[in-house]
Residue frames as a rotation matrix with the C-alpha (Angstrom) as fourth column:
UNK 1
0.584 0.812 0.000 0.00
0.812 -0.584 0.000 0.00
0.000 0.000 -1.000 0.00
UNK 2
-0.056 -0.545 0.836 1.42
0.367 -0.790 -0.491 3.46
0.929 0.279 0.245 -0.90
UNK 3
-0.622 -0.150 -0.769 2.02
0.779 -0.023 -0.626 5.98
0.076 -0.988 0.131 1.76
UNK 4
-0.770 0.565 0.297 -0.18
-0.567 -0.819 0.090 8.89
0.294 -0.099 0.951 0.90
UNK 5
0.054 0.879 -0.473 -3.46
-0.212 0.473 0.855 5.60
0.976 0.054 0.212 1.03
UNK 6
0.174 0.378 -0.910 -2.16
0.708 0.594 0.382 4.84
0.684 -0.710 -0.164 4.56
UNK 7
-0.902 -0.211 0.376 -1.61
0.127 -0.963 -0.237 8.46
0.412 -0.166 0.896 5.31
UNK 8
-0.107 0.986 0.128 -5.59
-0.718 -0.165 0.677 9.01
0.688 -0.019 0.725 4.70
UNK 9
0.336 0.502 -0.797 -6.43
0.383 0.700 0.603 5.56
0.860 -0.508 0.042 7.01
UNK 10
-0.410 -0.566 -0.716 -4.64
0.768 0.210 -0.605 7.11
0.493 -0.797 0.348 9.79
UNK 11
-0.845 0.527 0.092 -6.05
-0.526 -0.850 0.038 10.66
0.099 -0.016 0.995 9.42
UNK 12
-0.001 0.998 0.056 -9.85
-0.556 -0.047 0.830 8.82
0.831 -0.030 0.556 9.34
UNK 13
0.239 -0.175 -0.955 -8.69
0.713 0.699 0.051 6.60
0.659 -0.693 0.292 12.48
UNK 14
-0.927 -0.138 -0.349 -7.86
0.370 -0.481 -0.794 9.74
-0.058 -0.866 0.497 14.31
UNK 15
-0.605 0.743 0.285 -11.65
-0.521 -0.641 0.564 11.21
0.602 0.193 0.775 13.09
UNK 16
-0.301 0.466 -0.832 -13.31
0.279 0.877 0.391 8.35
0.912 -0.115 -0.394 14.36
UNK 17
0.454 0.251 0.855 -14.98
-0.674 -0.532 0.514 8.59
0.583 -0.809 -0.072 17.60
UNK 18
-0.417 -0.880 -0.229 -12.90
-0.684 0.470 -0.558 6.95
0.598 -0.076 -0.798 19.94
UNK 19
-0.942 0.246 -0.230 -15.15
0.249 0.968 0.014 5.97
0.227 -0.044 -0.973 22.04
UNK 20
-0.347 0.890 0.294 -19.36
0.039 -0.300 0.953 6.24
0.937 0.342 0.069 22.37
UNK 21
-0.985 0.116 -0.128 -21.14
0.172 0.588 -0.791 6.80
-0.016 -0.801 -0.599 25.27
UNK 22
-0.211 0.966 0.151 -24.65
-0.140 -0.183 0.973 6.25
0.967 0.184 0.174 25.71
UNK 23
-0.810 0.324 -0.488 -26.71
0.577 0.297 -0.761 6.94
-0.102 -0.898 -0.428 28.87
UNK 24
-0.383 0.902 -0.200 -30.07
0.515 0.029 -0.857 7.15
-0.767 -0.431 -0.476 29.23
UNK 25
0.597 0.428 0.679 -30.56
0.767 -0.054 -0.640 8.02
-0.237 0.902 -0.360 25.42
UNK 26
0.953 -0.117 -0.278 -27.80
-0.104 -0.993 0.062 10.73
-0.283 -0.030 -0.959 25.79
UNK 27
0.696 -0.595 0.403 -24.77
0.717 0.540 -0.441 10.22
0.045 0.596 0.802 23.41
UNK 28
0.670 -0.683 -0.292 -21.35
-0.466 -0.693 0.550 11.81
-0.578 -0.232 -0.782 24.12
UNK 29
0.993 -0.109 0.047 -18.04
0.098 0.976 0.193 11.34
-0.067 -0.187 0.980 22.97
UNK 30
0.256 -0.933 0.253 -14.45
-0.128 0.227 0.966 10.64
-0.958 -0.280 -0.061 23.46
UNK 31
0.993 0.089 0.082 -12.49
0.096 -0.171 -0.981 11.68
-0.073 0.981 -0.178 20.68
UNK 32
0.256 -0.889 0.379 -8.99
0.733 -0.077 -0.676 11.91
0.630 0.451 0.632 19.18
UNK 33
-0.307 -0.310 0.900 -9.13
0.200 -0.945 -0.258 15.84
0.931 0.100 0.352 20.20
UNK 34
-0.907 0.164 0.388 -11.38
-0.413 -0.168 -0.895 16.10
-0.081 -0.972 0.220 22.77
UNK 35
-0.788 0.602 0.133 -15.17
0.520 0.765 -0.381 15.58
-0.331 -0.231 -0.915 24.12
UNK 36
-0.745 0.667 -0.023 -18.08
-0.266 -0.265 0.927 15.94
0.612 0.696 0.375 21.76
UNK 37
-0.662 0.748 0.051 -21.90
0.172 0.218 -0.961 16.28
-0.729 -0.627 -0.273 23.49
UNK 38
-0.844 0.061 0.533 -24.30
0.513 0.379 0.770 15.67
-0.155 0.923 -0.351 21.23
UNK 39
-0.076 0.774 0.629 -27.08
0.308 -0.582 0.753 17.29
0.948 0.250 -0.194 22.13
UNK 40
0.906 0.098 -0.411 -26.52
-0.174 -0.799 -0.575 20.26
-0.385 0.593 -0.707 22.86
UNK 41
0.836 -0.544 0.071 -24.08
0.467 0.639 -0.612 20.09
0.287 0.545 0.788 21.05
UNK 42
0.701 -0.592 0.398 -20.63
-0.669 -0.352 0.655 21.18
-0.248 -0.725 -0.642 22.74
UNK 43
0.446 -0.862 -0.242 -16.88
0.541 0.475 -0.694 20.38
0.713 0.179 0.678 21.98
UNK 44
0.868 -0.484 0.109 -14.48
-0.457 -0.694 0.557 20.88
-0.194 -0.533 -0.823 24.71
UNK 45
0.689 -0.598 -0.410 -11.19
0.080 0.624 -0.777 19.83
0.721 0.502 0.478 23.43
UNK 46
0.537 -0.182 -0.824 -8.72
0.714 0.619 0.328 17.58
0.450 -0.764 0.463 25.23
UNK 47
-0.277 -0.814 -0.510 -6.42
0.836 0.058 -0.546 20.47
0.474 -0.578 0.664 26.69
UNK 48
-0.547 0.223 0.807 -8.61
-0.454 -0.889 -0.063 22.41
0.703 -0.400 0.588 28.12
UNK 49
0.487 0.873 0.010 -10.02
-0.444 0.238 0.864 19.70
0.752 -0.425 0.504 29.85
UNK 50
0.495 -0.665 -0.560 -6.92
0.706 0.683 -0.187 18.98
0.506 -0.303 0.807 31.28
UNK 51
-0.629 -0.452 0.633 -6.13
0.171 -0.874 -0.455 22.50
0.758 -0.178 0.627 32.24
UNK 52
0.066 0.984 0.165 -9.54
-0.435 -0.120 0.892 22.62
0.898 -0.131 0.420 33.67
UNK 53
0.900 0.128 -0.416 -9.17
0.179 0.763 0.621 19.67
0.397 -0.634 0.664 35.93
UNK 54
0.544 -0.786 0.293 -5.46
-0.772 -0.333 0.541 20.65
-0.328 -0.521 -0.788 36.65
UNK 55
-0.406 -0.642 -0.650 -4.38
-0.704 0.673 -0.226 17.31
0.583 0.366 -0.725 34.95
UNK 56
-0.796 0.129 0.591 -6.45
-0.476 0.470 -0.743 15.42
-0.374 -0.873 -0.313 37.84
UNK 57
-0.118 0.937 -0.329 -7.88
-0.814 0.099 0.572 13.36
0.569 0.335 0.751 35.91
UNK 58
0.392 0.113 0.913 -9.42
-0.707 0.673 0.220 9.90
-0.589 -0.731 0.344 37.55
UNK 59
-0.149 -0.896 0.417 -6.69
-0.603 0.417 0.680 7.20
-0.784 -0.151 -0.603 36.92
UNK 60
-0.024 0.191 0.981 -8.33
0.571 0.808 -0.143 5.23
-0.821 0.557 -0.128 34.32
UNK 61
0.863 0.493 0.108 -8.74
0.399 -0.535 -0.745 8.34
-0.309 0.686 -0.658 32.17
UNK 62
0.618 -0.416 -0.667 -5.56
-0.396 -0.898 0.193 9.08
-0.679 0.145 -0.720 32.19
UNK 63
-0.375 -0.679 0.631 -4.84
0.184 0.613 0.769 6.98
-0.909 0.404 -0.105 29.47
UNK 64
0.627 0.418 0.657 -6.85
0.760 -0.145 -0.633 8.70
-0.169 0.897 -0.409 26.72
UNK 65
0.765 -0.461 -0.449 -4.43
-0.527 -0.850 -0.025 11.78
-0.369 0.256 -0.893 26.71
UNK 66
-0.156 -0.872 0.463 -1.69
-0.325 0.488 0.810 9.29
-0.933 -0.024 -0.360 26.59
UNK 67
0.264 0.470 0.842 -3.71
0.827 0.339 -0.449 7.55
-0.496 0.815 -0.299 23.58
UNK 68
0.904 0.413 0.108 -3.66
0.332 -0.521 -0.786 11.03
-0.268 0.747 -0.608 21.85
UNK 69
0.535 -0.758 -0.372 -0.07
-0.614 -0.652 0.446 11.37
-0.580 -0.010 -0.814 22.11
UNK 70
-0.439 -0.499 0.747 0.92
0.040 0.820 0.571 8.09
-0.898 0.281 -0.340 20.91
UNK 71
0.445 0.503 0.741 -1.90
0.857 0.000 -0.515 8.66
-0.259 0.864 -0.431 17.75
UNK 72
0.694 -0.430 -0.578 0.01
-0.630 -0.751 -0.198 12.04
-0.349 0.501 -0.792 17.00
UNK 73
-0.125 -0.992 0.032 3.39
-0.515 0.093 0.852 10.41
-0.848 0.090 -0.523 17.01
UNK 74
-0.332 -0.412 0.849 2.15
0.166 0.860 0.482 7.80
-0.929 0.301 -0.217 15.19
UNK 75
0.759 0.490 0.429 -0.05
0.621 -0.346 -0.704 10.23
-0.196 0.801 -0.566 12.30
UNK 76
0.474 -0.687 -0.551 3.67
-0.793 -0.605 0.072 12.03
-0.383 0.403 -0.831 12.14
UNK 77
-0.275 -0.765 0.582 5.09
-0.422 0.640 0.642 9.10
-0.864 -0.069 -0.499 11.21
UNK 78
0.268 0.691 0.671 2.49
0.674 0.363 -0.643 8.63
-0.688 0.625 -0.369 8.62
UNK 79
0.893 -0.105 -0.437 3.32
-0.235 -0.938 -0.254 12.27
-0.383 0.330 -0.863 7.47
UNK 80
-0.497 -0.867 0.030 7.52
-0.448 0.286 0.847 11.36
-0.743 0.407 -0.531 7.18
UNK 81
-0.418 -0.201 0.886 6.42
0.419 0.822 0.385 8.17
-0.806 0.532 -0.260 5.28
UNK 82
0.705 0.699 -0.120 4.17
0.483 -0.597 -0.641 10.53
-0.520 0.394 -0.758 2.98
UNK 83
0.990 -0.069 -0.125 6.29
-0.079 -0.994 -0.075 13.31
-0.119 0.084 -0.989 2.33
UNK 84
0.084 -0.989 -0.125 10.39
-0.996 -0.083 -0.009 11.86
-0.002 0.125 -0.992 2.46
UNK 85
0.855 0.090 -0.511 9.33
-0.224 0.952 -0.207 8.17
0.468 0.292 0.834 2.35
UNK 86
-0.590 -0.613 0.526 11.36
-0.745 0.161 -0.648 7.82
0.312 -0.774 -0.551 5.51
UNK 87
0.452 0.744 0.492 8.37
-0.795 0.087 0.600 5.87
0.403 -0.663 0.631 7.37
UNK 88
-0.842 -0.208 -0.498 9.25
-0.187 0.978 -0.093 2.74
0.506 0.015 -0.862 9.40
UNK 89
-0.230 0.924 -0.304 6.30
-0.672 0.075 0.737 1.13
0.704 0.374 0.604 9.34
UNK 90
-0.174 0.005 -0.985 6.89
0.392 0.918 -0.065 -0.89
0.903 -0.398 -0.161 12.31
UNK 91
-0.907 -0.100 -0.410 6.98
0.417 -0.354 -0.837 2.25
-0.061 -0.930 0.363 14.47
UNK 92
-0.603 0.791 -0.109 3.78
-0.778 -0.551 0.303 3.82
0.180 0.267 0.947 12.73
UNK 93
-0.228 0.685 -0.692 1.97
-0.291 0.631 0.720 0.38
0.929 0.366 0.055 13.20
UNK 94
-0.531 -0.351 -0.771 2.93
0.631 0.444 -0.636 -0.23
0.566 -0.825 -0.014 16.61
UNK 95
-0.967 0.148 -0.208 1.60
0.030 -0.744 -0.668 2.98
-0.253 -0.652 0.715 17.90
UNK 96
-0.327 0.897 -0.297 -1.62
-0.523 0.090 0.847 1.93
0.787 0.432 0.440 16.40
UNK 97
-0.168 0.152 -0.974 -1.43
0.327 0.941 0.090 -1.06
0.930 -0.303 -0.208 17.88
UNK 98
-0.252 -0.469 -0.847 -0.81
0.771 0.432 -0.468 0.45
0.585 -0.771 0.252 21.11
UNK 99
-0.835 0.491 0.249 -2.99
-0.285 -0.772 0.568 3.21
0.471 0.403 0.784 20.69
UNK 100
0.019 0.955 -0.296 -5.93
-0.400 0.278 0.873 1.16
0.916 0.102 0.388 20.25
UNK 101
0.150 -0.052 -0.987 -4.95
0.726 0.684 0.074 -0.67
0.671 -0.728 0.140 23.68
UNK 102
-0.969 0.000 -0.245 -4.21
0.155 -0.776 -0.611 2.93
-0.190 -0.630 0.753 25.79
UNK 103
-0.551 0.738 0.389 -7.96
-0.530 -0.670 0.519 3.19
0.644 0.080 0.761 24.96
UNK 104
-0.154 0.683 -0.714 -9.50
0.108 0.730 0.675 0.11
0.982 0.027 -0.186 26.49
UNK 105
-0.564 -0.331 -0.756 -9.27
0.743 0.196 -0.640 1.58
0.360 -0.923 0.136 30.02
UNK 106
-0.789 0.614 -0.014 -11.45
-0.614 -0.789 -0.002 4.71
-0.012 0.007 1.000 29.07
UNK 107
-0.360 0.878 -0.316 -13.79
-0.775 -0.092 0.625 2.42
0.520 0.470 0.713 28.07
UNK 108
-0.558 0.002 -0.830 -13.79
0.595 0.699 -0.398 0.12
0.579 -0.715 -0.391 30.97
UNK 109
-0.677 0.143 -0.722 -14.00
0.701 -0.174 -0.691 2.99
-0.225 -0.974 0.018 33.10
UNK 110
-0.715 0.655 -0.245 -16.94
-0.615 -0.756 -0.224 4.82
-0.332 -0.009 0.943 31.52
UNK 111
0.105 0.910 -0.402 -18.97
-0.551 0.390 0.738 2.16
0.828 0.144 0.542 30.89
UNK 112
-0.814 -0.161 -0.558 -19.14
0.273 0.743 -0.611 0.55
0.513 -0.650 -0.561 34.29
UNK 113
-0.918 0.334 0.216 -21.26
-0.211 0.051 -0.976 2.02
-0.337 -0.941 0.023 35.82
UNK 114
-0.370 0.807 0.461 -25.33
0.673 0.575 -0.465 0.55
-0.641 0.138 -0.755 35.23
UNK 115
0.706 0.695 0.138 -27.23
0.542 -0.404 -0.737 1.93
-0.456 0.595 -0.662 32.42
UNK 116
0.390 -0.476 -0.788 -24.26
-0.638 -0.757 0.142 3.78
-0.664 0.447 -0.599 30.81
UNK 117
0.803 -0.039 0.594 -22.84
0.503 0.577 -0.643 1.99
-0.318 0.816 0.483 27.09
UNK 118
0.487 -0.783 -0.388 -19.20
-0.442 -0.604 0.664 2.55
-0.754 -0.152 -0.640 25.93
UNK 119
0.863 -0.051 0.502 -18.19
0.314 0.833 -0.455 1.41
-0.395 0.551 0.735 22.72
UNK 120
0.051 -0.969 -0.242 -14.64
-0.004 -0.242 0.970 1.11
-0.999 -0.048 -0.016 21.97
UNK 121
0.916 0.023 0.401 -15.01
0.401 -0.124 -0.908 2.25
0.028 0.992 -0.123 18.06
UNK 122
0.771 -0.628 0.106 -11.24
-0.621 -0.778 -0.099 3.75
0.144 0.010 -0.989 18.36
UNK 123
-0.164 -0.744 0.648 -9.39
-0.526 0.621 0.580 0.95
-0.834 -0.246 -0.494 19.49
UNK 124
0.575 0.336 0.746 -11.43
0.586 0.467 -0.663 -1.15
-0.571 0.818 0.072 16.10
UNK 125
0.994 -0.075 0.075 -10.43
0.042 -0.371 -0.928 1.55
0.098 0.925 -0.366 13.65
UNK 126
0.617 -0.787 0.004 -7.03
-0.778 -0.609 0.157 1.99
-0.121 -0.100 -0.988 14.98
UNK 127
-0.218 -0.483 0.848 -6.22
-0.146 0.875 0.461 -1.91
-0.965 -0.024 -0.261 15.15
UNK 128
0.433 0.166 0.886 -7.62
0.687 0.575 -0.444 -2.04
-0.583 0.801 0.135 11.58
UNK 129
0.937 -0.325 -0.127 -5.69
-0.349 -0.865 -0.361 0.22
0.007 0.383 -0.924 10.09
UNK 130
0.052 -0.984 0.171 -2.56
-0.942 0.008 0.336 -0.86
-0.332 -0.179 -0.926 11.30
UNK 131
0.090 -0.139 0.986 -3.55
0.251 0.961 0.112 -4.38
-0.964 0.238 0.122 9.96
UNK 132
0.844 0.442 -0.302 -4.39
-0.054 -0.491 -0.870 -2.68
-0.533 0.751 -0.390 6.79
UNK 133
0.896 -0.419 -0.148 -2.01
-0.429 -0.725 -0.540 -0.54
0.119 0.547 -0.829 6.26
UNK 134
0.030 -0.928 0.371 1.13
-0.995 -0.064 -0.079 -2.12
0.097 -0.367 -0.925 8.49
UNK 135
0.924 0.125 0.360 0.39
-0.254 0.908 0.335 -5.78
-0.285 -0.401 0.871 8.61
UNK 136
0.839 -0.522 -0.151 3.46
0.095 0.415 -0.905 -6.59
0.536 0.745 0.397 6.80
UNK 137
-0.419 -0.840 0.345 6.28
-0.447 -0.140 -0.884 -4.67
0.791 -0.524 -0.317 8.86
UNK 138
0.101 0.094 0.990 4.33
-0.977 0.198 0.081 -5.58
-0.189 -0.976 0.112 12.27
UNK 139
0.971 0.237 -0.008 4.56
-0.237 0.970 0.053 -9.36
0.020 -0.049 0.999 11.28
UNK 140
0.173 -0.977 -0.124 8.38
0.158 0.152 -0.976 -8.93
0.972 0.149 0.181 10.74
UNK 141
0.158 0.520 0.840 8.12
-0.295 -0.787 0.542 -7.19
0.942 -0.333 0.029 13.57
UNK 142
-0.181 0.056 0.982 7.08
-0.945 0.267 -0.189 -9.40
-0.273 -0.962 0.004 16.30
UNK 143
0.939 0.096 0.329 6.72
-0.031 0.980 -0.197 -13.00
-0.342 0.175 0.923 14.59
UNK 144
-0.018 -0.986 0.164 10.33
-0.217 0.164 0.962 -12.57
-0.976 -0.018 -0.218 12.56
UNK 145
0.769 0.479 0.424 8.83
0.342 0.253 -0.905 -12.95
-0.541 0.840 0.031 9.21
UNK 146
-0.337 -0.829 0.446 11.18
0.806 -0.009 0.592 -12.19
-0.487 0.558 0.671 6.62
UNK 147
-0.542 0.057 -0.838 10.47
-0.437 -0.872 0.223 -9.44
-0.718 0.487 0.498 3.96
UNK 148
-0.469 0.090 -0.879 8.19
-0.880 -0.130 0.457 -10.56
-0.073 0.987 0.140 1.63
UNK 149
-0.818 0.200 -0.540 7.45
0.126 0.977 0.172 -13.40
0.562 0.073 -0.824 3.05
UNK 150
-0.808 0.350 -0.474 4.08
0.552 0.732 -0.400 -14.38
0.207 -0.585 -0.784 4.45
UNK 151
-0.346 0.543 0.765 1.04
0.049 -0.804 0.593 -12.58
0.937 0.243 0.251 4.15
């Protein structure tokens, strides 16, 4: 896959909501940037909610900023591989990979409690993508595959 095609999957993996919530017919969400309320509608984006709070956020949350740093690093790396066809495609996959897994604690800890729904659509798009786009280098990667070898 070229790099400008896996340029665009990363950019629509960071659009994605990361993750839904639903309570009591009210739909929010956890985004890339920050948090989207749907109705009314309202965007506070992520560093002002961190200013806001002083950085205090509650411990399980504080892995979605982390998430948004690791999805920059890893949508510059997309950008290099774009633009000077530098990319190594093991570090741009990985931080997908590992992305999509710095979310699953947001979405533990907002959907626990009763009647509230938390769907981890961010960790999906980000792990597919990186299969997409990176499946190749991440199998060298972490299995030892040769080049070329093994789909």
């Amino acid at each position: 896959m070229r790099a400008g095609r896996r340029l665009v999957l990363v950019l629509l993996a960071g659009l994605v909501p990361w993750v839904v919530v639903v309570t009591d017919g009210a739909v929010s969400l956890v985004a890339s940037f920050g948090l989207v309320s749907v109705a009314p509608f309202h965007v506070t984006p992520i560093w002002s909610g961190l200013l806001r709070t002083g950085g205090g956020l509650p411990a399980p949350l504080r892995s979605w900023p982390v998430a948004a740093v690791l999805y920059l690093l890893a949508l510059g790396s997309a950008v290099v591989g774009w633009r000077f066809d530098r990319e190594d495609a093991r570090l741009t996959g990985g931080l997908l990979v590992v992305t999509g897994l710095a979310l699953l604690p947001v979405v533990l800890a907002v959907g626990r409690p009763m009647h509230v729904t938390a769907l981890a659509l961010g960790s999906v798009a980000l792990w597919v993508v990186a299969w997409a786009g990176y499946r190749a280098a991440l199998k060298r990667a972490v299995l030892g595959v040769p080049a070329g070898g093994g789909r």
